[in-house]
N, C-alpha and C positions, 0 to 999 in steps of 0.2 A: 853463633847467635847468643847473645846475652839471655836471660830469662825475660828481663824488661820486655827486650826486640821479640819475643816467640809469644808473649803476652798480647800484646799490640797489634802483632799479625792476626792473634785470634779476633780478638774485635774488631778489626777493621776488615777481615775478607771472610770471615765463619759466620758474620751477620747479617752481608750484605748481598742482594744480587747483583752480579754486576754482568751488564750484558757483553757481549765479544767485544764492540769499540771501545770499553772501559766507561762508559757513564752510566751510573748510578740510578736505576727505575724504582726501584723498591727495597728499603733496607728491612731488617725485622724490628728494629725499634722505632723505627716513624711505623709498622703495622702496631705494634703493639700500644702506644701513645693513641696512635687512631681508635683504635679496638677500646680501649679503656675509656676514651671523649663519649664516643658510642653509647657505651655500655652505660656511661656516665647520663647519657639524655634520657636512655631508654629506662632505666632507675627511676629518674626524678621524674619524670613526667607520666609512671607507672603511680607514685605515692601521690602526687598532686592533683591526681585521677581520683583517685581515695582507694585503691586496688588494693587486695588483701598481698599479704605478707606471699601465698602461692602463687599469685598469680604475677608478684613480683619477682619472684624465682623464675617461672616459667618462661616469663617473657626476657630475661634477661638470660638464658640457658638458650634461649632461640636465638637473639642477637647473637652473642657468641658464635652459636654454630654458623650462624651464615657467615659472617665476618672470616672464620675460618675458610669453608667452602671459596667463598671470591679471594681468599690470600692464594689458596691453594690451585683454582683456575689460574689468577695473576702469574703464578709463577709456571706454569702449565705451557701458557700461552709464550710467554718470555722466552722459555726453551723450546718451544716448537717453531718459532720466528726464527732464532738466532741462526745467522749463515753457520757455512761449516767452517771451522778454522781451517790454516793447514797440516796441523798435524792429522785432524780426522781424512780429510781431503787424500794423505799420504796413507795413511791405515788403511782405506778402503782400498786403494788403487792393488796396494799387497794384498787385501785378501783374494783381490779380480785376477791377479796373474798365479799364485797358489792353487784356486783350483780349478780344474779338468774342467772343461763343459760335458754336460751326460748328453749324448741321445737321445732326439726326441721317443718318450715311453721307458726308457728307462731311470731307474732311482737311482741307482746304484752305479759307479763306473767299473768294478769289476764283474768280467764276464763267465764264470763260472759257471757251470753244470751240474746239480745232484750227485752225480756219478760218481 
């Protein structure tokens, strides 16, 4: 891969979620563009208030944070939805046949004695 191509791939799949079928729910720059329009209302409509200089920090430190909190459920949720592919679907099934089932009441599969 060229430098260009390894470029490229970082912005185009390091920014974006993209769910198992491949279409596009939420990237980080349409959050971020959001985040800022926001933050953008919640500014101007704090000074057109006539709100002091703190209390346009605070209120704009608050936007922020939630903005954050619902990016961060959004994508919460996105992975908790998503089927399993089949590589996971094949991982699991190895780890099912790898181990031993224990006894009911015991923890442990081997059966040793103190002694």
């Amino acid at each position: 891969m060229a430098h260009g191509e390894i470029l490229g791939w970082v912005s185009r799949h390091f920014c974006m979620l993209v769910s198992v079928d491949g279409s596009t729910d939420m990237s980080l720059p349409k959050f971020i563009v959001g985040m800022l329009f926001a933050l953008a209302i919640v500014i101007s409509w704090s000074y057109f208030d006539g709100a002091s200089l703190g209390t346009i920090l605070l209120r704009a430190v608050i936007c922020v944070a939630i903005s954050q909190a619902g990016y961060f459920l959004l994508v919460f949720l996105m992975v908790a939805r998503s089927t399993p592919t089949v590589a996971d679907r094949m991982r699991e099934a190895e780890r099912g046949l790898g181990a031993p089932k224990a006894a009911k009441g015991e923890k442990f599969s081997a059966r040793r004695s103190i002694r």
